[in-house]
MARZA-401070 format. One record per residue: residue number from 0; chain; x negated, y, z of N, C-alpha, C, O in turn. Coordinates in nm, 3 decimals. Example, Ala and Ser with C-alpha at 12.3 -4.5 7.8 and 13.67 -1.06 7.14 Angstrom:
REM residues 2
   k c     n_x     n_y     n_z    ca_x    ca_y    ca_z     c_x     c_y     c_z     o_x     o_y     o_z
   0 A  -1.319  -0.569   0.780  -1.230  -0.450   0.780  -1.320  -0.330   0.780  -1.424  -0.332   0.846
   1 A  -1.285  -0.225   0.708  -1.367  -0.106   0.714  -1.290   0.003   0.787  -1.341   0.114   0.804
END
This chain:
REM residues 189
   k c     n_x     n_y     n_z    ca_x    ca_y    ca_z     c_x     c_y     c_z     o_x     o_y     o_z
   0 A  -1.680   1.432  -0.777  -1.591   1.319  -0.793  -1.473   1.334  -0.699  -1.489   1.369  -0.582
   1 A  -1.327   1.299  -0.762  -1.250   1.302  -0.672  -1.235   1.201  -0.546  -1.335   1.131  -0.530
   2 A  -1.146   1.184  -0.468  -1.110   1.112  -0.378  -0.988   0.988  -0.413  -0.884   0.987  -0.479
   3 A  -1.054   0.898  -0.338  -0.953   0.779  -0.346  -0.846   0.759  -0.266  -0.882   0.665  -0.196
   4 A  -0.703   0.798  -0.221  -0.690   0.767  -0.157  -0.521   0.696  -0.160  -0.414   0.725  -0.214
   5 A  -0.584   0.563  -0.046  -0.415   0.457  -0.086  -0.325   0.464   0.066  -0.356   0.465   0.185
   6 A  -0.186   0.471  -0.020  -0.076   0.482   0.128  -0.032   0.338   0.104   0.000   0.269   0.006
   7 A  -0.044   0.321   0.240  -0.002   0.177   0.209   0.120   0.160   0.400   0.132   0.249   0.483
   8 A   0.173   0.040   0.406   0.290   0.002   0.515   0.363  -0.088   0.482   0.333  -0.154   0.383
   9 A   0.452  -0.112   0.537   0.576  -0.202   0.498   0.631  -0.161   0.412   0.598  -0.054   0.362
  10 A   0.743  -0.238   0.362   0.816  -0.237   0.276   0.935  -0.119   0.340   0.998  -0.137   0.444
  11 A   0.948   0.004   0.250   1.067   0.090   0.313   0.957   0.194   0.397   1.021   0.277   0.462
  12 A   0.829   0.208   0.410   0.796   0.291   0.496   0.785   0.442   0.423   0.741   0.543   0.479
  13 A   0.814   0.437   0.340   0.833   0.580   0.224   0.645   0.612   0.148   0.596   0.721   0.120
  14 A   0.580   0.470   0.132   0.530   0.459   0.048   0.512   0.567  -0.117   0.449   0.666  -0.154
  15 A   0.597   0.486  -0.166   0.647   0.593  -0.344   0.628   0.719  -0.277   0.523   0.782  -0.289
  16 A   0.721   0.756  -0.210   0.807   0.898  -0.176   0.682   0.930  -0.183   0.631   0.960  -0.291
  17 A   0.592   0.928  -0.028   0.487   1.034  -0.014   0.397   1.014  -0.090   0.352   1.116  -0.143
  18 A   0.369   0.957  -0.107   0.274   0.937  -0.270   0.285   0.988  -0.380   0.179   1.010  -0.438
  19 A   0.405   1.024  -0.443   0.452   1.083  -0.519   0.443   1.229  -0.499   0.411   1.303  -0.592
  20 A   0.467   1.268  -0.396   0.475   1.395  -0.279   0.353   1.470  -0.297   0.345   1.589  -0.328
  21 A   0.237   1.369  -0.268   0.119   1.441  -0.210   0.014   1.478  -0.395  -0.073   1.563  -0.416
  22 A   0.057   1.399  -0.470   0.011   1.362  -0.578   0.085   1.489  -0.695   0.022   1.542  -0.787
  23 A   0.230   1.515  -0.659   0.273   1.643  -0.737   0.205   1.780  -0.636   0.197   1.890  -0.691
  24 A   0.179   1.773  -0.555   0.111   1.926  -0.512  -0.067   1.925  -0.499  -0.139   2.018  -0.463
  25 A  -0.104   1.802  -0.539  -0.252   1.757  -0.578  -0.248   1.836  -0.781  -0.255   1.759  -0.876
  26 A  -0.239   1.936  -0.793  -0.230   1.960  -0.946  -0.395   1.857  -1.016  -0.507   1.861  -0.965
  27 A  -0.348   1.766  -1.160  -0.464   1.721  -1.204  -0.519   1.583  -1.119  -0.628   1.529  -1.137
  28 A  -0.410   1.540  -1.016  -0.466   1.436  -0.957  -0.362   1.338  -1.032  -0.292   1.373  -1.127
  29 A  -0.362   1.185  -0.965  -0.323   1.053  -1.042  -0.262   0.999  -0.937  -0.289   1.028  -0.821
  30 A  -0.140   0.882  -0.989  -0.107   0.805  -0.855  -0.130   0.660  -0.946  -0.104   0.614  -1.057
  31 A  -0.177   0.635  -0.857  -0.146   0.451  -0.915  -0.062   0.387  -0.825  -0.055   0.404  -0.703
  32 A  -0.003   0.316  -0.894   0.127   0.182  -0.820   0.072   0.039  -0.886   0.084  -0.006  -1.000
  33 A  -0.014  -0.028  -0.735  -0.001  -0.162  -0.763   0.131  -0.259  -0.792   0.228  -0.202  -0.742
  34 A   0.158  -0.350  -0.836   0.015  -0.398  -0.938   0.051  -0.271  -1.064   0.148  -0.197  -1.057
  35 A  -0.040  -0.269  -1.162  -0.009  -0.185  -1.239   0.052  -0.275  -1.401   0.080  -0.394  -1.394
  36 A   0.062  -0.209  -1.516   0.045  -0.305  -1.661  -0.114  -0.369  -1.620  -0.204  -0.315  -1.555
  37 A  -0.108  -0.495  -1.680  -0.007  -0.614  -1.749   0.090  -0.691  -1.646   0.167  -0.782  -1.678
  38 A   0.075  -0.646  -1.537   0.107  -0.732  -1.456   0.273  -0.714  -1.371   0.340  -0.795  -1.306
  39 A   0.294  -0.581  -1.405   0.443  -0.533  -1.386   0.552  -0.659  -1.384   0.622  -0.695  -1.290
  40 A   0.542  -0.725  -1.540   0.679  -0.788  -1.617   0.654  -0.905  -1.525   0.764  -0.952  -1.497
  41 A   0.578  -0.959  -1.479   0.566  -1.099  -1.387   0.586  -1.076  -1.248   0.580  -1.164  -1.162
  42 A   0.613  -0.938  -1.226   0.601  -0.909  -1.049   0.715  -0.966  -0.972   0.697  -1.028  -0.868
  43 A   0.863  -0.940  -1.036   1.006  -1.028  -0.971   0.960  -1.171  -0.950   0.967  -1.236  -0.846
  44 A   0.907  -1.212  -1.078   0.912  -1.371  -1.079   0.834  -1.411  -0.983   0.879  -1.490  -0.900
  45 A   0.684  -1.361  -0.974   0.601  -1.400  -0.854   0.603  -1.367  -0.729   0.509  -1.389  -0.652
  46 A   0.733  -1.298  -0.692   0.735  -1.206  -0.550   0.868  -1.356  -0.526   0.868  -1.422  -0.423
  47 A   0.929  -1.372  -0.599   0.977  -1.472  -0.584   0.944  -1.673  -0.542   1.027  -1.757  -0.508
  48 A   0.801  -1.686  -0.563   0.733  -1.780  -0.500   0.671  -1.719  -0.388   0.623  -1.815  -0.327
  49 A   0.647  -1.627  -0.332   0.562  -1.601  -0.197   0.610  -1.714  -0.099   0.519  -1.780  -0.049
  50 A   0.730  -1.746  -0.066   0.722  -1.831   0.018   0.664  -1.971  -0.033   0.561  -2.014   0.017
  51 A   0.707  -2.016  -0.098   0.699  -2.129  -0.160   0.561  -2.176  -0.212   0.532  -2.289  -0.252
  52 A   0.489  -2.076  -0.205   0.351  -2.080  -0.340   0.286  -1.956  -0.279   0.269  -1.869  -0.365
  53 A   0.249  -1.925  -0.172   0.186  -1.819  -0.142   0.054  -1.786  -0.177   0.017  -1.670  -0.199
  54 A  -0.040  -1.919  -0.183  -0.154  -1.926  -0.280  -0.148  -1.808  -0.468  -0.215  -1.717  -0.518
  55 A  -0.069  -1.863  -0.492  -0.036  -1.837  -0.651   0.007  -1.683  -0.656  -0.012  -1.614  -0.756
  56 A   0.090  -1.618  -0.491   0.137  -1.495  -0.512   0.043  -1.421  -0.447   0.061  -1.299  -0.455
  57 A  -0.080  -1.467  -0.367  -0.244  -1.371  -0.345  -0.299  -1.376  -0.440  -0.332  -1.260  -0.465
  58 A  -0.345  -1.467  -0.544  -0.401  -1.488  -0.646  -0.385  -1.344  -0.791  -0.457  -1.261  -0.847
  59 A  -0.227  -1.395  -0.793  -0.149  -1.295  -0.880  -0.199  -1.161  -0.852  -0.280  -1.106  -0.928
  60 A  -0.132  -1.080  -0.698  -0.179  -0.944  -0.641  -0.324  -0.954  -0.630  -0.373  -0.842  -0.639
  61 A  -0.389  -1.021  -0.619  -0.581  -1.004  -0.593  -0.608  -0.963  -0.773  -0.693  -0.882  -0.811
  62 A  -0.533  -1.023  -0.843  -0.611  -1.054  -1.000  -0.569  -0.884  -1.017  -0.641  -0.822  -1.097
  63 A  -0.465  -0.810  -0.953  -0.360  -0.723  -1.012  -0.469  -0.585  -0.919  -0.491  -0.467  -0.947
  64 A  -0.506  -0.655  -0.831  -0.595  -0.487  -0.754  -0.735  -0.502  -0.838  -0.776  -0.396  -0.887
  65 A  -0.811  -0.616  -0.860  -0.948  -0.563  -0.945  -0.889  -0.498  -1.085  -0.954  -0.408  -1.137
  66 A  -0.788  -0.534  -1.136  -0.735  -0.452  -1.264  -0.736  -0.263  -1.197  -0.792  -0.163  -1.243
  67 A  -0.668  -0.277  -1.105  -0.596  -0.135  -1.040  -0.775  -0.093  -1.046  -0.808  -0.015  -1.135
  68 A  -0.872  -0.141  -0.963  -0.981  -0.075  -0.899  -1.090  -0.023  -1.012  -1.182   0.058  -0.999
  69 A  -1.031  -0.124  -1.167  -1.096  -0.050  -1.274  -1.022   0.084  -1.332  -1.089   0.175  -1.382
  70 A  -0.946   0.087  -1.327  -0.842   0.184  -1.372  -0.885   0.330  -1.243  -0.927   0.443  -1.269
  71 A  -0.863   0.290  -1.157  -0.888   0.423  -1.055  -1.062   0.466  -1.046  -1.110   0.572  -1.006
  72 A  -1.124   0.360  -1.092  -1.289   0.407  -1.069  -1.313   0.504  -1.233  -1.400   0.590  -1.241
  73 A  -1.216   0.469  -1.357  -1.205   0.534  -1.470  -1.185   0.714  -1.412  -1.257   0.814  -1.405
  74 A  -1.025   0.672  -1.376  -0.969   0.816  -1.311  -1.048   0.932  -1.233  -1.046   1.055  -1.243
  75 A  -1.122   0.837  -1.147  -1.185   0.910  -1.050  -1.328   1.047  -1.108  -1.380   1.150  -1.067
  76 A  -1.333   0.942  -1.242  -1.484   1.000  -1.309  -1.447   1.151  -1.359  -1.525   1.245  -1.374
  77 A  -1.313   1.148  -1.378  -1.248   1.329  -1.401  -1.248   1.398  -1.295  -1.194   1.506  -1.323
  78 A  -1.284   1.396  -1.166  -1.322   1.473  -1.055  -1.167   1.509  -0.996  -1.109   1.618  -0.994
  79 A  -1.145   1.443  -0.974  -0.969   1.439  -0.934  -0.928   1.332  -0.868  -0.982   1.223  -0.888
  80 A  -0.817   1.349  -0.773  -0.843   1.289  -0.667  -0.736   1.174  -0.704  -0.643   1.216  -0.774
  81 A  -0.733   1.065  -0.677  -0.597   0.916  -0.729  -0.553   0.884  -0.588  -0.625   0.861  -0.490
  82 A  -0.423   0.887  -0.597  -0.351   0.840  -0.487  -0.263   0.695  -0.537  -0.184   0.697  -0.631
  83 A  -0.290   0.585  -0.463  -0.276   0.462  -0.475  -0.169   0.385  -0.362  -0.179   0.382  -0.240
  84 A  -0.037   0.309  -0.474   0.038   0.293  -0.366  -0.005   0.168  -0.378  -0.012   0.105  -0.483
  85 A  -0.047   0.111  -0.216  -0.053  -0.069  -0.190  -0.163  -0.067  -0.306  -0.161  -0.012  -0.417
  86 A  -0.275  -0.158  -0.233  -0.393  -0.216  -0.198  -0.440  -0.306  -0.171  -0.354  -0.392  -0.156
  87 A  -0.550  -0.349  -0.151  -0.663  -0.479  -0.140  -0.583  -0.545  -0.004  -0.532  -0.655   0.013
  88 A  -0.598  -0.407   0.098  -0.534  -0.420   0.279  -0.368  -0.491   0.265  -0.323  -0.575   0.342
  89 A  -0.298  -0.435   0.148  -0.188  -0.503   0.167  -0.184  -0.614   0.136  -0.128  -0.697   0.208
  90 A  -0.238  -0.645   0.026  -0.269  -0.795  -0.007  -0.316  -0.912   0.070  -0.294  -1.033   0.071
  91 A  -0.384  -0.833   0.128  -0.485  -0.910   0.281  -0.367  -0.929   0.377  -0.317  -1.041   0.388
  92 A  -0.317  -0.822   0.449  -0.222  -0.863   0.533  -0.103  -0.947   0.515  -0.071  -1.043   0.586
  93 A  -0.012  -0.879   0.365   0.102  -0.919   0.354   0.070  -1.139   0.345   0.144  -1.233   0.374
  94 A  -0.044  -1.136   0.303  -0.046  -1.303   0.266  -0.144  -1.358   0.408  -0.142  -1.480   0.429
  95 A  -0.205  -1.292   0.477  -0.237  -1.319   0.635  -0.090  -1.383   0.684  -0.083  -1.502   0.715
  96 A   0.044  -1.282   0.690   0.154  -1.321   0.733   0.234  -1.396   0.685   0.346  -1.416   0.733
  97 A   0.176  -1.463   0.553   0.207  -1.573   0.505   0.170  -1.672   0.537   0.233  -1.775   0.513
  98 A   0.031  -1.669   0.614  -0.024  -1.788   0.697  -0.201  -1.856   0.565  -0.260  -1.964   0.559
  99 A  -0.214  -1.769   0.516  -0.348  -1.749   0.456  -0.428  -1.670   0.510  -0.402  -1.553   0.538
 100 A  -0.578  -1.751   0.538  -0.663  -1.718   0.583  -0.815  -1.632   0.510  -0.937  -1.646   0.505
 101 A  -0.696  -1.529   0.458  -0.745  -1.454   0.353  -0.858  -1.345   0.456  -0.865  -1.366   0.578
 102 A  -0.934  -1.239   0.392  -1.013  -1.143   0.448  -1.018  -1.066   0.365  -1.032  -1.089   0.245
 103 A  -0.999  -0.889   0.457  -1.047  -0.801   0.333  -1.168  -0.803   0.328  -1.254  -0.818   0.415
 104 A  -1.174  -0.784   0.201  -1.313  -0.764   0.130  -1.372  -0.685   0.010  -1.360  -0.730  -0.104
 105 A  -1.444  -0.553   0.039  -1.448  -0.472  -0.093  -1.576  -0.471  -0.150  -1.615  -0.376  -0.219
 106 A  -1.672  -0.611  -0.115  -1.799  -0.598  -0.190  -1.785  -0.714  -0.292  -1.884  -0.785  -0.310
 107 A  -1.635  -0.747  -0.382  -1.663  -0.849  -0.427  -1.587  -0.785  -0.576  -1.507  -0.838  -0.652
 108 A  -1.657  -0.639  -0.578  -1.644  -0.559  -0.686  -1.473  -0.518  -0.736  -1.409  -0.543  -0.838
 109 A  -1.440  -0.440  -0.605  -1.317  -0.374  -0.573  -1.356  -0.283  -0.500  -1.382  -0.297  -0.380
 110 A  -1.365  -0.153  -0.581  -1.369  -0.021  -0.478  -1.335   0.027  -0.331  -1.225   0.082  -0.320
 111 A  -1.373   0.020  -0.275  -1.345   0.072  -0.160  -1.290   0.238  -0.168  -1.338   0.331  -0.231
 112 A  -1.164   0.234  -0.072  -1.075   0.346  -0.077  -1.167   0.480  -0.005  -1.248   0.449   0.082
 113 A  -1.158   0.591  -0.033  -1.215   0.701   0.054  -1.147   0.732   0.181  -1.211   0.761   0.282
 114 A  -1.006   0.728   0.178  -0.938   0.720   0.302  -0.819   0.613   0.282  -0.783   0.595   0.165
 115 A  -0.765   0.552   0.363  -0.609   0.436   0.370  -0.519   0.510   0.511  -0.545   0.523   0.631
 116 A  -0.428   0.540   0.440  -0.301   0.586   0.534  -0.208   0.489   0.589  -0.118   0.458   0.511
 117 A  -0.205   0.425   0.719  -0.084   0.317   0.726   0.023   0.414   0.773  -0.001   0.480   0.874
 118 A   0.177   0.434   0.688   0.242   0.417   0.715   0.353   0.369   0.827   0.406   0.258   0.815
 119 A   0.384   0.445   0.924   0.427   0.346   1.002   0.568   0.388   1.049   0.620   0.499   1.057
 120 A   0.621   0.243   1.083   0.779   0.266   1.109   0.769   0.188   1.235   0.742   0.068   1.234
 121 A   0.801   0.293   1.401   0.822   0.198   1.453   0.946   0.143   1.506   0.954   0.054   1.591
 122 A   1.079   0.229   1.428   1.187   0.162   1.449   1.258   0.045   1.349   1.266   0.089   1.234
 123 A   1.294  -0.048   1.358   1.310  -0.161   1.278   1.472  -0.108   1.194   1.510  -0.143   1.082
 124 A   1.524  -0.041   1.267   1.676  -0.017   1.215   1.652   0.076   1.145   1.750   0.089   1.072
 125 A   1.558   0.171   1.117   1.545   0.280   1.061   1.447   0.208   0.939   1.446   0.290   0.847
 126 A   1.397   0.134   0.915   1.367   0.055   0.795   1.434  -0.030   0.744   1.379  -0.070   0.642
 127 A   1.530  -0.080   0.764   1.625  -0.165   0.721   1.748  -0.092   0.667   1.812  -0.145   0.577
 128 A   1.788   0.039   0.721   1.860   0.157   0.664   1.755   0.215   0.510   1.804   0.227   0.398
 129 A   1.643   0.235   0.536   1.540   0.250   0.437   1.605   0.173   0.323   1.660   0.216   0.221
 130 A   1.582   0.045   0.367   1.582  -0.085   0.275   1.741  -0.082   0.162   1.749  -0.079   0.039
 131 A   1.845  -0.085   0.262   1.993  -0.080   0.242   1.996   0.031   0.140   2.068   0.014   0.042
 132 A   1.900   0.186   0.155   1.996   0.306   0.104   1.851   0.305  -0.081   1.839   0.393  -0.166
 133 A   1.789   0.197  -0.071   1.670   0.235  -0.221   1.711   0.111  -0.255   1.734   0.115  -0.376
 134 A   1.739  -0.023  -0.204   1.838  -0.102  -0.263   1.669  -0.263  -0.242   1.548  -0.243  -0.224
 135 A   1.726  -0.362  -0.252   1.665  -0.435  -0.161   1.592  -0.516  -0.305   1.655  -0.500  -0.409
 136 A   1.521  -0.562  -0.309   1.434  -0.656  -0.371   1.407  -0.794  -0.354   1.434  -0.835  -0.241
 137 A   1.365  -0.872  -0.428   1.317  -0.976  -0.431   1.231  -1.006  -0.302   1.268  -1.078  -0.210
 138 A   1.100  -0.932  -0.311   1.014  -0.950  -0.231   1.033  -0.890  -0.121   0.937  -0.853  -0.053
 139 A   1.201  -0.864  -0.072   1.168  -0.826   0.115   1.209  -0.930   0.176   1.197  -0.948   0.297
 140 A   1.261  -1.009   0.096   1.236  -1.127   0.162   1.131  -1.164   0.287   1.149  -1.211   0.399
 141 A   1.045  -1.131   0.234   0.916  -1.199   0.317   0.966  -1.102   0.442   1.021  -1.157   0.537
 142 A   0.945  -0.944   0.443   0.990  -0.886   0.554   1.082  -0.857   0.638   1.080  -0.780   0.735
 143 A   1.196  -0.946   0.581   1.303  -0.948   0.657   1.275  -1.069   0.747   1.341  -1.085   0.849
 144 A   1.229  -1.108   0.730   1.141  -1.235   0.834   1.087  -1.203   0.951   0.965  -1.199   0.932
 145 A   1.112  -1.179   1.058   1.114  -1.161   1.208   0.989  -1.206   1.224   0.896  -1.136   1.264
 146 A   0.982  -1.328   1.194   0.810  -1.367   1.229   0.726  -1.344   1.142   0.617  -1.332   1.199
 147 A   0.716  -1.331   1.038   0.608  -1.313   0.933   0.582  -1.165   0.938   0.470  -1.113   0.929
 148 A   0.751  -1.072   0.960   0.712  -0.923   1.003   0.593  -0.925   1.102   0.527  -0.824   1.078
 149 A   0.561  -0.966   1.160   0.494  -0.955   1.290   0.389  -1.034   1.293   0.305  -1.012   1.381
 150 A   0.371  -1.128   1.213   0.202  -1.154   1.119   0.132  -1.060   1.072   0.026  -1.012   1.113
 151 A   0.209  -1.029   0.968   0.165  -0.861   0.856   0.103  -0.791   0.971  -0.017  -0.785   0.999
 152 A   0.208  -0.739   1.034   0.210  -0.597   1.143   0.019  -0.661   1.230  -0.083  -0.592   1.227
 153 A   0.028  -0.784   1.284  -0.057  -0.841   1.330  -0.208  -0.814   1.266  -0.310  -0.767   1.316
 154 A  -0.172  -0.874   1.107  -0.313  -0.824   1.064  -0.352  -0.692   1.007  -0.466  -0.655   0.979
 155 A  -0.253  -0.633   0.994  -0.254  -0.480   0.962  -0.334  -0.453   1.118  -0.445  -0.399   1.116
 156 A  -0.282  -0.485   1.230  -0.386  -0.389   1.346  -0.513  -0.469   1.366  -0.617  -0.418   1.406
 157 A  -0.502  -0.589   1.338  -0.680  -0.607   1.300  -0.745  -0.532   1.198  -0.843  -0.460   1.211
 158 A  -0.712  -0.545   1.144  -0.776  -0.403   1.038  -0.758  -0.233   1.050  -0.779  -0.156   0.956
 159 A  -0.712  -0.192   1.197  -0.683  -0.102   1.220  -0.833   0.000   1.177  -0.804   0.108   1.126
 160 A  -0.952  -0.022   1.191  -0.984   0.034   1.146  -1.047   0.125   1.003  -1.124   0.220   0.988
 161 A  -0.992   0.063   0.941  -0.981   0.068   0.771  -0.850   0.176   0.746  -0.802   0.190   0.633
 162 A  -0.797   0.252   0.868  -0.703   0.309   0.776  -0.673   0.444   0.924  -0.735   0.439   1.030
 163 A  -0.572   0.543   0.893  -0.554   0.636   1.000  -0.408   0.586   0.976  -0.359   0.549   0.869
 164 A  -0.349   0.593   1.100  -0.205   0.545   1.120  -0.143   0.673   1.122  -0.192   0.770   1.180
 165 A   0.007   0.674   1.036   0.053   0.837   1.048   0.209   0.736   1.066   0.226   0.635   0.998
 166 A   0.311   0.787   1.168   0.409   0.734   1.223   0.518   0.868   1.154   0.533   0.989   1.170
 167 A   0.580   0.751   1.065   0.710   0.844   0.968   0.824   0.767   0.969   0.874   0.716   0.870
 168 A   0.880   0.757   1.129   0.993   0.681   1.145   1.096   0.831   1.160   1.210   0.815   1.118
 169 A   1.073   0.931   1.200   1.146   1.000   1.183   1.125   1.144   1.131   1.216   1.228   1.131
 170 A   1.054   1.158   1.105   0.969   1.297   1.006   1.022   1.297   0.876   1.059   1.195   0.817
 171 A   1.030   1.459   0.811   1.060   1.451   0.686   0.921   1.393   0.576   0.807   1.353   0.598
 172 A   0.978   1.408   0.490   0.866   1.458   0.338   0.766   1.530   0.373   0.657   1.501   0.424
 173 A   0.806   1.614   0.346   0.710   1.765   0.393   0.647   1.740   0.519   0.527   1.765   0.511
 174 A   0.683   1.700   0.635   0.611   1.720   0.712   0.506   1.566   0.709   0.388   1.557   0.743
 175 A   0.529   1.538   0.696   0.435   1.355   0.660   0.294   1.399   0.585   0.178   1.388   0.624
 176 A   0.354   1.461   0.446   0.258   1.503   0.324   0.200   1.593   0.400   0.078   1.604   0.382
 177 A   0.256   1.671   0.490   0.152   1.785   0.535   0.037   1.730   0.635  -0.083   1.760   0.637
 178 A   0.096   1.660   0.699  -0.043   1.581   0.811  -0.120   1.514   0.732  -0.237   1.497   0.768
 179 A  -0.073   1.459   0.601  -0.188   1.368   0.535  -0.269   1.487   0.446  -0.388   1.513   0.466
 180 A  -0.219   1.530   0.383  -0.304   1.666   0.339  -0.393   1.704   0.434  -0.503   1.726   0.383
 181 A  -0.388   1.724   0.579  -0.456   1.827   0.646  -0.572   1.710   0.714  -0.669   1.736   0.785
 182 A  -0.517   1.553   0.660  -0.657   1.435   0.721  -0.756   1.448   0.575  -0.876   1.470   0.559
 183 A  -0.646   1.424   0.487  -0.752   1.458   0.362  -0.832   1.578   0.323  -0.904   1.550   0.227
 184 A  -0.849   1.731   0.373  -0.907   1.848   0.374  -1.009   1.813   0.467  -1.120   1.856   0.438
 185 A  -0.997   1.731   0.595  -1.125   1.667   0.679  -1.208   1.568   0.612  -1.308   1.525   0.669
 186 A  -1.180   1.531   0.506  -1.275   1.440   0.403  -1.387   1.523   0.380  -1.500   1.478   0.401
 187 A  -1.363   1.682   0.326  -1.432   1.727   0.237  -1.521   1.818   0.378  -1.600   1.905   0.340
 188 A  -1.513   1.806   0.469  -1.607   1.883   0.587  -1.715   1.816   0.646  -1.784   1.872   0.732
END
């Protein structure tokens, strides 16, 4: 059976990129991007109540990862490995820093990941250049938020152990994909 494994971070932490990255030199492997279909065409509109309705926008992303966790437990049964952008953990955190007293939780028939990569940026100007040069969204809202940044960030290191932290504030492509490649070859030892 292959391996599960989700990159997950802030918004701008090059998420897609290395995911995309590690998944074209994975020959025969899969990427999934939460949320996935059906839930795509509603994602602007509901990234758009997070403040307002933050209940309704965990609800939405929770309904959107047990969809994802059937879809990747399908994938997985071809012995090939799925790389997954954003997760159960982001969901958990990003609405923690919304001020919900949410918990991860993967025994409530949501796969648990084989490995979780956090992403990390620890310069703020160098994510906000991120942000400026892939073009800004609805939902950075929430992270352009000084304090709620620092909720997220908050419950992301309570959950520090659910994931290996790889720091790509100034590293290329290649070299990012190569350290996560060489944590994922320690899976299989």
């Amino acid at each position: 059976m292959g391996k599960f494994i989700v990159i997950t971070g802030l918004d701008a932490s090059g998420k897609d990129t290395v995911a995309a990255a590690l998944q074209e030199l994975d020959p025969g492997s899969y990427l999934v991007k939460t949320p996935t279909d059906p839930f795509i065409p509603a994602r602007s509109e509901m990234d758009a109540l997070a403040m307002q309705h933050p209940w309704t926008h965990y609800h939405f992303y929770l309904a959107s990862i047990y969809h994802a966790s059937s879809i990747i437990s399908e994938l997985l049964r071809n012995s090939s490995n799925v790389y997954c952008v954003r997760y159960l953990l982001d969901t958990v955190c990003y609405h923690r820093g919304l001020g919900l007293p949410v918990r991860l939780n993967y025994t409530k028939g949501i796969r648990r990941p084989d490995l979780t990569i956090f992403l990390a940026i620890s310069d703020e100007g160098v994510r906000q250049r991120r942000l400026g040069s892939r073009g800004r969204s609805v939902g950075d809202e929430v992270t352009d938020n000084e304090r709620i940044r620092q909720k997220i960030l908050e419950a992301y290191r309570r959950y520090d152990s659910e994931y290996v932290l790889v720091d790509n504030t100034f590293k290329t492509v290649p070299q990012v994909v190569g350290e996560i490649r060489n944590i994922i070859e320690g899976l299989s030892k």
